[in-house]
C-alpha positions as CSV (number, residue, x, y, z in Angstrom):
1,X,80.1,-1.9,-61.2
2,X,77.3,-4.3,-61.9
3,X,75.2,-2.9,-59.3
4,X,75.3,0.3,-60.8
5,X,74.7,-0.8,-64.5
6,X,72.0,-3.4,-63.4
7,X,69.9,-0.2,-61.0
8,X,70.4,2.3,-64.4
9,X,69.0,-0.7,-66.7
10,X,66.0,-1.2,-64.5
11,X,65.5,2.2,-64.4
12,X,65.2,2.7,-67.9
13,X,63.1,-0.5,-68.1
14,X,60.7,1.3,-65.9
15,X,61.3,5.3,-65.6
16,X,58.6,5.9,-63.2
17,X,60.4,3.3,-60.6
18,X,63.1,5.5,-61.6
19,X,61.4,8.7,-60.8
20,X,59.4,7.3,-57.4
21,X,63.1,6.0,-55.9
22,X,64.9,9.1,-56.8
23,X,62.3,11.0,-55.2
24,X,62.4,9.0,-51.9
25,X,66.0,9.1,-51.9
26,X,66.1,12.7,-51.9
27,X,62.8,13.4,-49.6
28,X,64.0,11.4,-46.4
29,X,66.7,13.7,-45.5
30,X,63.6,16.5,-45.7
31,X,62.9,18.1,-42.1
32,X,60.1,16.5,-40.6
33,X,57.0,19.1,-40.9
34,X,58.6,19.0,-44.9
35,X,57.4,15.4,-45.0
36,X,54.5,16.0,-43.1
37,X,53.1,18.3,-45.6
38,X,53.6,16.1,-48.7
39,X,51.7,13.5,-46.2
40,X,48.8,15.8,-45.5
41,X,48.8,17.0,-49.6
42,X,48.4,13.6,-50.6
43,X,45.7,12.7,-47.9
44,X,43.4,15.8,-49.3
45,X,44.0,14.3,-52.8
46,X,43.4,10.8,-51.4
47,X,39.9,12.1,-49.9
48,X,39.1,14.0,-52.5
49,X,39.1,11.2,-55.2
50,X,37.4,8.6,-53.0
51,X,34.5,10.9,-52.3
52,X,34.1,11.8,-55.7
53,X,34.9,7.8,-57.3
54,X,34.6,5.7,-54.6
55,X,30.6,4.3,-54.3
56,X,31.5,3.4,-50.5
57,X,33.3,6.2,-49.2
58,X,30.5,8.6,-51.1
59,X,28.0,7.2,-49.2
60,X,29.9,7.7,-45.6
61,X,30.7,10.8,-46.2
62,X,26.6,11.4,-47.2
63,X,25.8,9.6,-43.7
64,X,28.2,11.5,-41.5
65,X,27.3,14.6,-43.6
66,X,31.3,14.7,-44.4
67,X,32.3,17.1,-47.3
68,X,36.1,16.0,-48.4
69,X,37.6,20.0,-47.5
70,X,36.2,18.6,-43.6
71,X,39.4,16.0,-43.7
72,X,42.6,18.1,-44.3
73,X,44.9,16.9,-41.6
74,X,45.5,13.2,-40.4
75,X,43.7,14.7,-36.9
76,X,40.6,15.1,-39.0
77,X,40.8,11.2,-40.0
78,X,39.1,10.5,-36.7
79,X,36.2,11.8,-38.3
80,X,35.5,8.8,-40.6
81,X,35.2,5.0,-39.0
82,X,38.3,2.8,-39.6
83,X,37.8,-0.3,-42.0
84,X,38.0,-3.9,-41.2
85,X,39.0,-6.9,-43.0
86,X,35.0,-7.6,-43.2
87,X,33.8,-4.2,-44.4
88,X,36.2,-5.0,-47.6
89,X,35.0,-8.2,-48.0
90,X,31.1,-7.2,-47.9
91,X,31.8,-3.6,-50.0
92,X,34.9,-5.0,-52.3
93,X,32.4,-3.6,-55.3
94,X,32.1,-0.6,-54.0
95,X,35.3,-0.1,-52.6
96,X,36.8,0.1,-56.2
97,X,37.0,3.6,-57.9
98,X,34.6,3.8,-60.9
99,X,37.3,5.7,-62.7
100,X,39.8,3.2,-63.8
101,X,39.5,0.6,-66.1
102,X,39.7,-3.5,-65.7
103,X,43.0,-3.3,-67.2
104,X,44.5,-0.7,-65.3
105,X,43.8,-3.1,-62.6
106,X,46.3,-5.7,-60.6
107,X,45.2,-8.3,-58.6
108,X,46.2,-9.0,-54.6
109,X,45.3,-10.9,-51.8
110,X,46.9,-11.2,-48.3
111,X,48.3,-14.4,-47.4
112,X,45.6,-15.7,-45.3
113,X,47.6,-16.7,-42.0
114,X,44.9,-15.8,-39.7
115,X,41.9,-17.4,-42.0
116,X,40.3,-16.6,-45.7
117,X,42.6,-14.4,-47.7
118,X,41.5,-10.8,-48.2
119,X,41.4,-9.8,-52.2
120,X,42.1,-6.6,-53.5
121,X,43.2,-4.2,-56.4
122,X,46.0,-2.2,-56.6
123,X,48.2,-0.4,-59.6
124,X,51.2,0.0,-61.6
125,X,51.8,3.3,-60.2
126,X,51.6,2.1,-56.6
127,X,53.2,-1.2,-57.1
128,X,56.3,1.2,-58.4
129,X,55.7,3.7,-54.8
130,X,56.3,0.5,-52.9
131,X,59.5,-0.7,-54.9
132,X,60.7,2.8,-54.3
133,X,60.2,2.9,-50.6
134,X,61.4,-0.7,-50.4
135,X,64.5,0.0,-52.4
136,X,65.0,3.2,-49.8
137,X,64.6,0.3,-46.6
138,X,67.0,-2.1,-47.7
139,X,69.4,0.6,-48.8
140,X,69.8,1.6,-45.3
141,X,71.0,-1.9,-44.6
142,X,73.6,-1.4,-47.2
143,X,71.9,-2.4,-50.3
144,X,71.9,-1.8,-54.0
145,X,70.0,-2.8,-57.1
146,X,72.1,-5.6,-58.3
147,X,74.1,-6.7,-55.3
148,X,73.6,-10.1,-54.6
149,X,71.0,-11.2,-51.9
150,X,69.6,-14.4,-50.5
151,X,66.0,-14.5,-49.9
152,X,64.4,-17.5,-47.3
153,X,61.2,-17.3,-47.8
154,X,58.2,-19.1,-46.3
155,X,54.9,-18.7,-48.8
156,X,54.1,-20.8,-50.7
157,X,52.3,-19.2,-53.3
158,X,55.6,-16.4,-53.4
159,X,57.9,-19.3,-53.8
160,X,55.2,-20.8,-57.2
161,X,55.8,-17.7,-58.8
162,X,59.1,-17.1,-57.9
163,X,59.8,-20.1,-59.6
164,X,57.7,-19.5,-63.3
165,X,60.4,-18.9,-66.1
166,X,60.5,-15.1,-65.9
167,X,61.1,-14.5,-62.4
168,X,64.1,-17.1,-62.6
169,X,65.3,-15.2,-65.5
170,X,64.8,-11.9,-63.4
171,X,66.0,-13.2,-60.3
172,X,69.1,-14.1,-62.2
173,X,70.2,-11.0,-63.2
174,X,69.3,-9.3,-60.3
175,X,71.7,-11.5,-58.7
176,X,68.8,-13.4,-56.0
177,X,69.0,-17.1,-54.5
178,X,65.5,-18.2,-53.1
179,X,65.6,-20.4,-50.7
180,X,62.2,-22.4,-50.2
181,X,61.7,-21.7,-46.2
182,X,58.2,-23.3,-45.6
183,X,60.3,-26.2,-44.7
184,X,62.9,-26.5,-42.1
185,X,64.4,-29.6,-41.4
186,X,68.1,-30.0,-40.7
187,X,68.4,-31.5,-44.9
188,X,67.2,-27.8,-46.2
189,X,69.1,-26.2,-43.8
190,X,72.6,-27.7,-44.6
191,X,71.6,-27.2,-48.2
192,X,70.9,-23.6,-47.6
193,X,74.3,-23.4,-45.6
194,X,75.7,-25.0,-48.9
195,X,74.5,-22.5,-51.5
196,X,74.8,-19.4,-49.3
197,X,78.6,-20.6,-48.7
198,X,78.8,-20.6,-52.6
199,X,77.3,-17.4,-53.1
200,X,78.3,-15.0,-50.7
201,X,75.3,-12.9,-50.5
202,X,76.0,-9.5,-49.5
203,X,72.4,-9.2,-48.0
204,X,70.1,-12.0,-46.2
205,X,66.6,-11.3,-46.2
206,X,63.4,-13.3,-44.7
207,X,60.7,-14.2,-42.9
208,X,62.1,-14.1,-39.1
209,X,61.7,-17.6,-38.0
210,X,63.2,-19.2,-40.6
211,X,66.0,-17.3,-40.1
212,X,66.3,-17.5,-36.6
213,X,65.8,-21.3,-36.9
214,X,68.7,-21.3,-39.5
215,X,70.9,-18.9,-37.1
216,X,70.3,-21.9,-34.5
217,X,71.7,-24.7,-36.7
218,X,74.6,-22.5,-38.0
219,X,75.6,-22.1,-34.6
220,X,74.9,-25.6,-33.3
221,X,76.7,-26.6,-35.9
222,X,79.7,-24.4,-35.9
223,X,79.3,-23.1,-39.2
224,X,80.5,-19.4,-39.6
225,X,81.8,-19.0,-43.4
226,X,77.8,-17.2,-43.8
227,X,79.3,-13.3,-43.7
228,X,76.5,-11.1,-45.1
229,X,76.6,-7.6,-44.4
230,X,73.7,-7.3,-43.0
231,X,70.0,-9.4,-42.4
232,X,66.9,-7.8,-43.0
233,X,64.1,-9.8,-40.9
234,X,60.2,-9.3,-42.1
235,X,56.8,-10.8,-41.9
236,X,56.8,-12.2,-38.5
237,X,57.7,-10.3,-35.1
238,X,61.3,-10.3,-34.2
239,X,62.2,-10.3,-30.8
240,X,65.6,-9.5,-28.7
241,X,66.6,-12.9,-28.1
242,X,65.9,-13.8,-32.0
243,X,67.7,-10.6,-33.2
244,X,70.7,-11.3,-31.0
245,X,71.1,-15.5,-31.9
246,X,71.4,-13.7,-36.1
247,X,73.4,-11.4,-35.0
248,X,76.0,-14.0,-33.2
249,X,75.5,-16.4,-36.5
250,X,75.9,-14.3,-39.6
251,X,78.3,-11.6,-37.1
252,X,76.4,-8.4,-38.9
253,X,73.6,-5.8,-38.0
254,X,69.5,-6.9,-38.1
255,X,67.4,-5.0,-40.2
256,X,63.8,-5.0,-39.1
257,X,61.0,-4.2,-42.1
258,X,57.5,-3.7,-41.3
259,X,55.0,-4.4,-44.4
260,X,52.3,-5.9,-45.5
261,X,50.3,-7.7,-48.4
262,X,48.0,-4.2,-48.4
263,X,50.4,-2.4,-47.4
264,X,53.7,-2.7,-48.6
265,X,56.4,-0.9,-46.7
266,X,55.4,0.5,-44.0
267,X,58.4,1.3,-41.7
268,X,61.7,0.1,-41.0
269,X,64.8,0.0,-39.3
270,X,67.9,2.1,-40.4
271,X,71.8,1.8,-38.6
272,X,70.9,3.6,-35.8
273,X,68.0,1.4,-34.7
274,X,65.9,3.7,-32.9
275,X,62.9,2.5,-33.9
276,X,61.3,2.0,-37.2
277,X,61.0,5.3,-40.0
278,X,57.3,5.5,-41.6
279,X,57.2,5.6,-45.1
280,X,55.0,8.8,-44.6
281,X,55.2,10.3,-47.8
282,X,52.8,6.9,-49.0
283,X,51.3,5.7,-46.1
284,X,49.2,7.6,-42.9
285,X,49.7,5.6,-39.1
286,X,47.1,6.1,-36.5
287,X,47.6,4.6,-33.1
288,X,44.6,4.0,-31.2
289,X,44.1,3.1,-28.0
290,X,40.2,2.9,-26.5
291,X,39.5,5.1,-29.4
292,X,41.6,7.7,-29.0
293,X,45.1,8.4,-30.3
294,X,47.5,6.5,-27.8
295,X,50.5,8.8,-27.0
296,X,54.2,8.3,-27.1
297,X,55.2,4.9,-25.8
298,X,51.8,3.7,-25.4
299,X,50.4,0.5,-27.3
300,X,47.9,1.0,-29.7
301,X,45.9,-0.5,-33.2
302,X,47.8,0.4,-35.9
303,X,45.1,2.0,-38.7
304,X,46.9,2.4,-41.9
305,X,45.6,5.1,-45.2
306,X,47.6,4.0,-48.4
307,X,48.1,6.9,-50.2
308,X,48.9,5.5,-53.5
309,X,46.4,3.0,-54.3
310,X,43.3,5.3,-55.6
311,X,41.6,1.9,-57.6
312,X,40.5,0.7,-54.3
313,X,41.3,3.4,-51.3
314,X,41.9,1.6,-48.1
315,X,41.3,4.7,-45.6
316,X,41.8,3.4,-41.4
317,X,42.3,0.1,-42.4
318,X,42.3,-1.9,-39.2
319,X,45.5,-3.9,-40.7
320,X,45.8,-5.9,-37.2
321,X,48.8,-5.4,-36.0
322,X,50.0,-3.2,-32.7
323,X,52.7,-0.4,-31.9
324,X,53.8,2.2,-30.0
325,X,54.3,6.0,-32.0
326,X,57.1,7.8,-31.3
327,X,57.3,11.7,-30.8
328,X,61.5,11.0,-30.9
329,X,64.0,12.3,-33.6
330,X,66.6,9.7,-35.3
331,X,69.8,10.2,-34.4
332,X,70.6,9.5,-38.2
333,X,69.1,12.8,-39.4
334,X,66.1,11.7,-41.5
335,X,62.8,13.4,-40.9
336,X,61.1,10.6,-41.5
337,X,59.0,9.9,-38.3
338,X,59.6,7.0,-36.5
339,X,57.5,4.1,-34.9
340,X,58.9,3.0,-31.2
341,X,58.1,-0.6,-32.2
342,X,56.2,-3.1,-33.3
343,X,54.1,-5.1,-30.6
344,X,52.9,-8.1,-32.8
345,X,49.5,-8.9,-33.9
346,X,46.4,-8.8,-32.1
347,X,45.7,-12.2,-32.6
348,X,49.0,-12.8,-31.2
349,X,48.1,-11.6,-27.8
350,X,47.1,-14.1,-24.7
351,X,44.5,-12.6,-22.5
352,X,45.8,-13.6,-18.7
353,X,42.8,-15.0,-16.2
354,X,42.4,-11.3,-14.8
355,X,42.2,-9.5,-18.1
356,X,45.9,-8.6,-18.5
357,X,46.9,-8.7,-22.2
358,X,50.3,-10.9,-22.8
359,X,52.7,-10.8,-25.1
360,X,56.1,-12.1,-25.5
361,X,57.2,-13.2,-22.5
362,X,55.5,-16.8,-23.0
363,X,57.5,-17.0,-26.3
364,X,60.9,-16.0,-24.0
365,X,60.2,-19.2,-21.6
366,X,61.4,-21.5,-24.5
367,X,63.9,-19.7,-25.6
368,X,66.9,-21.7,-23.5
369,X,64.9,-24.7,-23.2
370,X,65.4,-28.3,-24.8
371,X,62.6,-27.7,-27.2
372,X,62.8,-27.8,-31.4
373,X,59.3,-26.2,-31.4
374,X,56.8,-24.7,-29.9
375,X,53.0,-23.2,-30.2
376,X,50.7,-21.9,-27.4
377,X,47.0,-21.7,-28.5
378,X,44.5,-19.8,-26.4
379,X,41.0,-21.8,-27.0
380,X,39.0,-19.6,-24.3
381,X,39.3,-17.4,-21.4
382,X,40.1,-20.0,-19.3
383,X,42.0,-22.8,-21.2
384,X,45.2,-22.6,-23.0
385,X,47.5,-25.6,-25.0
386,X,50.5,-25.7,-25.5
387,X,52.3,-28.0,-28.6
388,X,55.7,-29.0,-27.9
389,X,58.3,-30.5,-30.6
390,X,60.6,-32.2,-27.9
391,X,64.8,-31.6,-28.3
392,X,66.6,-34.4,-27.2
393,X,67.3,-34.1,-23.2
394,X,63.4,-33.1,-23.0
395,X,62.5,-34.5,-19.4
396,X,59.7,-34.0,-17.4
397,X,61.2,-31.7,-15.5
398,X,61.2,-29.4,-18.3
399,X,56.9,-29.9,-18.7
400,X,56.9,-28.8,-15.2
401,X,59.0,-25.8,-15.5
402,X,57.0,-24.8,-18.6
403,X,53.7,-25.1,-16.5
404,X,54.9,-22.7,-13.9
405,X,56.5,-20.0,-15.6
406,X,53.3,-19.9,-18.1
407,X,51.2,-19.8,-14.7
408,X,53.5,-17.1,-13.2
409,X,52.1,-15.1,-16.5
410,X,48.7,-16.2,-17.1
411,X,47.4,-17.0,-13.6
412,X,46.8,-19.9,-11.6
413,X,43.1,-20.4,-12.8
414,X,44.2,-20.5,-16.3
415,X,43.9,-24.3,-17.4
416,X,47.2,-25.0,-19.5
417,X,47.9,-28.4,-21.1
418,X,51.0,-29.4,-22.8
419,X,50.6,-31.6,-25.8
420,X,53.8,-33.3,-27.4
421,X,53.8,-33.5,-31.1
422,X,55.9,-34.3,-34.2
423,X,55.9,-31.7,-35.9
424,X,53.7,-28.1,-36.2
425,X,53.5,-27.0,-39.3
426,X,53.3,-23.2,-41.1
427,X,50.2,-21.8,-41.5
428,X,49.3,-21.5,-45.8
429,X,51.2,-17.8,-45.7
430,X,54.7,-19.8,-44.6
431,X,54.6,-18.0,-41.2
432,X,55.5,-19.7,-37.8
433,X,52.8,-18.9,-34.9
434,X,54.2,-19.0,-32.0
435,X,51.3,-18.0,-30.4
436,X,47.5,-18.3,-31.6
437,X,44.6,-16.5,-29.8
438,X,41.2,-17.0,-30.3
439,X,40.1,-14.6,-27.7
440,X,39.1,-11.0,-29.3
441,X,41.3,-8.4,-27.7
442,X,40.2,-4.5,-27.7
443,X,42.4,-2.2,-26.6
């Protein structure tokens, strides 16, 4: 009953959320060419204004000799370069449309976990597409406007304005408890066990290693009065063995989201979990591998288009992540396409002493092991540290197992030393690196 009222309230607070969810709603269950074709109609619209608007995409198309009717599919997107994180940062003028106004402006920025913070412009109108989609993503884990949700959150900066007088007053009646995530000793924990016991979220939601740490303590400590109906994991990488210790704690379904700061909501997980849906009616995936289109199952960059935001049109944007497309159909019946998974970051990858790229199975050494915390950082080519926060039967047995395995992976040249530590703390964004690379990778 509240959920109901609360969604219709919102709604008429803000009619084009309204219209933008309604429309979702109804276009997943579209066939698949259906959605395709509100993709590619929104791409020529897309190209259209930033050629005719946009000061930097004006002048690539002048230097590839590019008219916008020569970009009509997303095939014909390999026709235009993709766009770093540097390109914005030197072009951020130019990037903007010249037909919008200061005011019809909002302000962004990413949160800077892998060094300076990109800033960029987005609207009302695509802050509302986002919503929309995001709404559609966490309905699939069973959840309304209104229901009551826990969110364990590690930013920082999210978790300042989460806590200004307006969002408390919103978060209130949309029935929300933050929990402040950037810190997680054993005291925050119990205190989160404390409040979530109170109030009986229906949905759990949060950056993955904080809830995969928290799943840890609740099960250490025998606590299982937590019953959500389901947890939706984001920001971070979730792997098997992470997925499974939630799934044993809170004894409910994981919901994996894929987004960004510049891009919103990109993909996610429904019941079925056979991968991840697109949110192709806003957003265009590439998947490139040695510059061309990596197929089915293959690992490749992940170029994003955002669709919605014309004040400052990010067209290939090399967003830094990795996954594998998918050429499958969802057992669930949506047409939405689906991404096979989500491979981690490229700065998350360890390059092995013969070239080999690794990822993952350094992070699944640990995962049994006496060890609170852990970090492996990749200096060079030919020297790796490790940072370990020691449990309480740590031995040196353990440093010598850790040594092997982590040879068995990246070779026996590979220099590895294992620093104990007190503590390794978040990066500014409130995520938990497990694993830091300072070796460019190209696939």
């Amino acid at each position: 009953m509240y959920s109901s009222l609360y969604s219709k309230l919102r709604f008429l607070k803000n009619p084009k959320l309204g219209e933008e969810t309604t429309f979702l709603q109804k276009t997943q269950w579209f066939k698949r060419e259906e959605i395709l074709d509100i993709q590619r109609k929104r791409l020529r619209s897309l190209i259209k204004h930033a050629y005719e608007n946009v000061p930097y995409y004006h002048a690539l198309f002048k230097e590839r000799d590019l008219r916008p009717e020569d970009i009509k599919t997303v095939e014909d997107l390999n026709k235009l370069p993709t766009l770093t994180k540097n390109d914005i940062r030197n072009n951020s003028s130019d990037i903007i449309a010249k037909n919008f106004l200061r005011s019809q402006m909002i302000s962004y920025s990413t949160g800077g976990t892998t060094g300076e913070p990109l800033q960029f412009c987005v609207t009302k109108e695509y802050e509302n597409a986002a919503y929309a989609a995001e709404l559609r993503a966490y309905g699939w884990a069973g959840y309304k406007l209104g229901d009551k949700y826990a969110l364990l959150w590690g930013s920082p900066r999210d978790i300042r304005e989460l806590e200004k007088l307006r969002s408390k007053i919103e978060n209130f009646f949309a029935r929300c408890v933050i929990l402040d995530a950037f810190e997680m000793s054993k005291e925050s924990m119990r205190t989160f066990a404390y409040r979530l016991k109170e109030f009986k979220p229906k949905i759990i939601r949060g950056y993955t290693s904080p809830v995969y740490l928290f799943a840890k303590y609740l099960l250490l400590e025998g606590i299982d009065s937590i019953r959500p109906n389901a947890v939706i994991t984001a920001a971070e990488t979730l792997f098997d063995h992470e997925r499974q210790t939630i799934q044993e704690a809170f004894n409910c379904e994981v919901y994996d989201f894929y987004g960004a700061r510049e891009a919103a909501t990109l993909s996610s997980e429904c019941s079925e979990h056979s991968g991840y849906h697109i949110n192709a009616e806003n957003y265009v995936l590439e998947f490139l591998k040695e510059g061309e289109y990596a197929a089915p199952g293959e690992t490749g960059i992940i170029l994003v288009t955002n669709l919605r935001n014309y004040v400052m049109p990010f067209i290939r944007y090399e967003i830094g992540d990795l996954g594998k497309p998918s050429d499958e159909a969802c057992p669930c019946g949506r047409g939405l396409p689906l991404m096979k998974s989500i491979e981690g970051r490229t700065i998350d990858f360890l390059v092995a002493s013969d070239g080999r790229l690794i990822f993952g199975g350094p992070i699944l050494i640990f995962k049994d092991l006496p060890v609170n915390q852990f970090q492996v950082v990749q200096e060079t080519r030919e020297k790796v540290i490790i940072k370990i926060v020691i449990g309480r039967t740590y031995s040196e047995e353990v440093t010598g197992y850790v040594l092997n395995e982590m040879h068995k992976y990246l070779g026996k040249k590979m220099r590895i030393d294992i620093e104990i530590v007190d503590s390794i703390p978040p990066t500014k964004s409130g995520k938990r690196r497990h694993v830091i690379s300072k070796v460019p990778i190209k696939l």
